[in-house]
N, C-alpha and C positions, 0 to 999 in steps of 0.2 A: 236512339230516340232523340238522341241531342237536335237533330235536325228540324224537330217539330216546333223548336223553341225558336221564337222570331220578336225582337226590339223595336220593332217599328209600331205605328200605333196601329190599332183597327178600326176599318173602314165602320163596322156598324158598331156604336158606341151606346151602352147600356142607358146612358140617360136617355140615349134619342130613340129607344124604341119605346121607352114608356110614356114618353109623351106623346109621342106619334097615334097611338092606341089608348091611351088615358081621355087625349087633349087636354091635358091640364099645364100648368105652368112646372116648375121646378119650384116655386117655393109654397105650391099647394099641395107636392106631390112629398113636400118634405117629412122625416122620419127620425122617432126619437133613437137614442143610441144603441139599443140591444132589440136582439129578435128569437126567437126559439121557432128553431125549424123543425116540424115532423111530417112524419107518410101517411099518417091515418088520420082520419078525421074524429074518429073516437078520441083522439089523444088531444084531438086541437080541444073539443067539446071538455073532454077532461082539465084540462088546462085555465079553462075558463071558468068551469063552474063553481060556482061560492064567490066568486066578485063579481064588479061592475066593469062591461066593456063594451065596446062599439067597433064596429066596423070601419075603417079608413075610407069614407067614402069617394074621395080622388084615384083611391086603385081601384075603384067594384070592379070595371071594364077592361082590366086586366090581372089581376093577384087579388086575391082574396086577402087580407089583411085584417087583425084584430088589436087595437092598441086595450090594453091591459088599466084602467081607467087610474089615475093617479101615481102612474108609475112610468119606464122611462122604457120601457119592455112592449113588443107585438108579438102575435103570433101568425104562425102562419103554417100550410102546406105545402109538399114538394112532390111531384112526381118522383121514382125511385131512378136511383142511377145518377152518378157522378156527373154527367154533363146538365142534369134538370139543376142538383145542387149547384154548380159551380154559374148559370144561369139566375138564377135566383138570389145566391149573394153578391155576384156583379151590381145584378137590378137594385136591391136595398142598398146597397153600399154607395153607391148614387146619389142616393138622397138621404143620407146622414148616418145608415147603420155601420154600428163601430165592434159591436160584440155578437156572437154567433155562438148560439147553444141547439148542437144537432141533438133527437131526440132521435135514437135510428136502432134497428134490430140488429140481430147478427146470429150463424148459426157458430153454437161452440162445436171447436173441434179436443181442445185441451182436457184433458184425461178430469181435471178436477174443476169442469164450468158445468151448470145445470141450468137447465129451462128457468127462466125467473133470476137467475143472475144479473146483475147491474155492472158493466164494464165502462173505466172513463179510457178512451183512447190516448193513451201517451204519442202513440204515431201510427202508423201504416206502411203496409208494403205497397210500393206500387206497381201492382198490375192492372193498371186500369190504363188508358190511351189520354186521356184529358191533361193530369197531371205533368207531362212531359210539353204542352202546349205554354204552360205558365214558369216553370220552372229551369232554370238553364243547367243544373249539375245532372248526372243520371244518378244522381245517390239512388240505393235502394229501398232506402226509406224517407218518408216525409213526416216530420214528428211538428207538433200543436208549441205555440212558444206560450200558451196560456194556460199549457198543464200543471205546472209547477203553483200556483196558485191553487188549483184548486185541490191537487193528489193530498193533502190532510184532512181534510174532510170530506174525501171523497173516501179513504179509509176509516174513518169515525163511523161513516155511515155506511160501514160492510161494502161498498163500492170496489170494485178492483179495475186495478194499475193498470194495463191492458198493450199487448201489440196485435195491430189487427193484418190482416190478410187481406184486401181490397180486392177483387177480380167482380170485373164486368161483364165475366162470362159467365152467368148464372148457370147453365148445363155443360160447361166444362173445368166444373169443380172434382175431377177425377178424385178415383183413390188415390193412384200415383201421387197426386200432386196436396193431397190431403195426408197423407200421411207423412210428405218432406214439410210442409209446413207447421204441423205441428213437432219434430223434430227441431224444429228453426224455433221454436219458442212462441211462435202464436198460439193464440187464444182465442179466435175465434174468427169467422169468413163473413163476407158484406162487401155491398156494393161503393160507398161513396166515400169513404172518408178519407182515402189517399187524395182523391179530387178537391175533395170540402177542405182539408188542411191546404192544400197547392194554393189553390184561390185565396188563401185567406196569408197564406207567407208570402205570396207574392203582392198581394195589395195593402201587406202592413196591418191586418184585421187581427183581431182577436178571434179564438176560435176554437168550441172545447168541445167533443162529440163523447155523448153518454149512450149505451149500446143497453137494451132490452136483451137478453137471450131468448129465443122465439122458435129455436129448433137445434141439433148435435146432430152432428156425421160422426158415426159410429162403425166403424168394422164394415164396412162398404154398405151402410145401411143409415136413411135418412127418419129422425127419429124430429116428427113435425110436436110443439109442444104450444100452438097457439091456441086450441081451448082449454087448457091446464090453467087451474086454478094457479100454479104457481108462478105461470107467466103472468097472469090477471093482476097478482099482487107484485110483481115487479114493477108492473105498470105503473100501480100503485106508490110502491116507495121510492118511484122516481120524484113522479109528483112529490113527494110529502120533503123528498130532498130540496127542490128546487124553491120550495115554498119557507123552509128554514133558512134559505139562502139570502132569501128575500128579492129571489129573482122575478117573482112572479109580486112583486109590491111597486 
């Protein structure tokens, strides 16, 4: 995969699409230092509510954007899948974002992860295609250089330490291949954070992805837990983490 990896710059260049389809300038389009990325919009809604915030209105005509009122923090939406991710913190990074907090699901595969579990990804496997685009080793793994920061209180707060399993092939998540990776010491399967970590080692970013458990592959058996009240309060003490953090201030 080494060959995917190329030094030269590229032709379409992150700032220049957002202007091209904003029309705005570069220092209208500007962004304060951290952003918290998630899939659903429940969570974006969650996130926001109980403060004062507003829309970025220089992105409306392209990203939806919410800066978090008195604080240095936006929110925002991703489409699923490593290359929307790795799309998305090119574009903010552009215009000033320095910190990235994924807010992203994952199915546990590890004998002792349950619906409603909170995992911080220490790194990822990569089996995803993107990552090999940014990164020039073929390591197996892409790990977070912002984990270490956070893994103390990410265990104060029942949080766990986590290696994730990345594949973009959402229906060829075999058993085969589910039962060598948890073997290997994963924790649980998802789509982007081998991507999300690539993008963010490669542009020097910060970059720390927190995982919802939202369903288990079980014994060749897909065990879904997103109307589970126990997933709902996952949700939950993500938020109430982030909020102690004072990420969302």
């Amino acid at each position: 995969m080494s060959s995917l990896f190329d030094t030269s710059p590229p032709v379409i260049k992150p700032a220049d699409i957002v202007r091209t389809f904003t029309g705005k300038s570069q220092e209208d389009l500007q962004l304060p230092r951290r952003a918290i990325i998630t899939f659903n919009a429940g969570d974006v809604k969650a996130l926001l509510t109980g403060g004062c915030q507003k829309p970025v209105k220089a992105w409306e005509n392209f990203r939806t954007l919410f800066r978090i009122a008195q604080s240095n923090t936006i929110v925002t939406r991703s489409f699923f899948g490593g290359p929307n991710i790795a799309a998305l913190v090119e574009e903010l990074s552009a215009f000033g974002v320095r910190e990235f907090l994924l807010w992203g699901y994952c199915g546990g595969i590890a004998d002792d992860i349950s619906i409603g579990d909170l995992l911080i990804a220490e790194g990822a496997l990569r089996q995803d295609g993107l990552s090999y685009h940014y990164l020039s080793d073929n390591d197996d793994f892409v790990y977070s250089s912002w984990f270490p920061k956070w893994r103390k209180a990410a265990i104060a707060s029942q949080i766990i330490p986590s290696l994730i399993w990345s594949c973009d092939a959402l229906y060829r998540e075999t058993r085969k291949k589910i039962n060598l990776h948890k073997k290997m010491g994963m924790h649980a399967v998802e789509m982007e954070v081998a991507s999300f970590y690539a993008v963010c080692k490669a542009k020097r970013l910060k970059g720390i992805a927190f995982l919802v458990v939202s369903d288990l592959l079980r014994k060749d058996k897909w065990k879904p837990g997103f109307s589970k009240e126990s997933f709902k309060k996952g949700a939950r003490r993500l938020k109430e983490f982030l909020l102690e953090q004072g990420i969302l201030r």
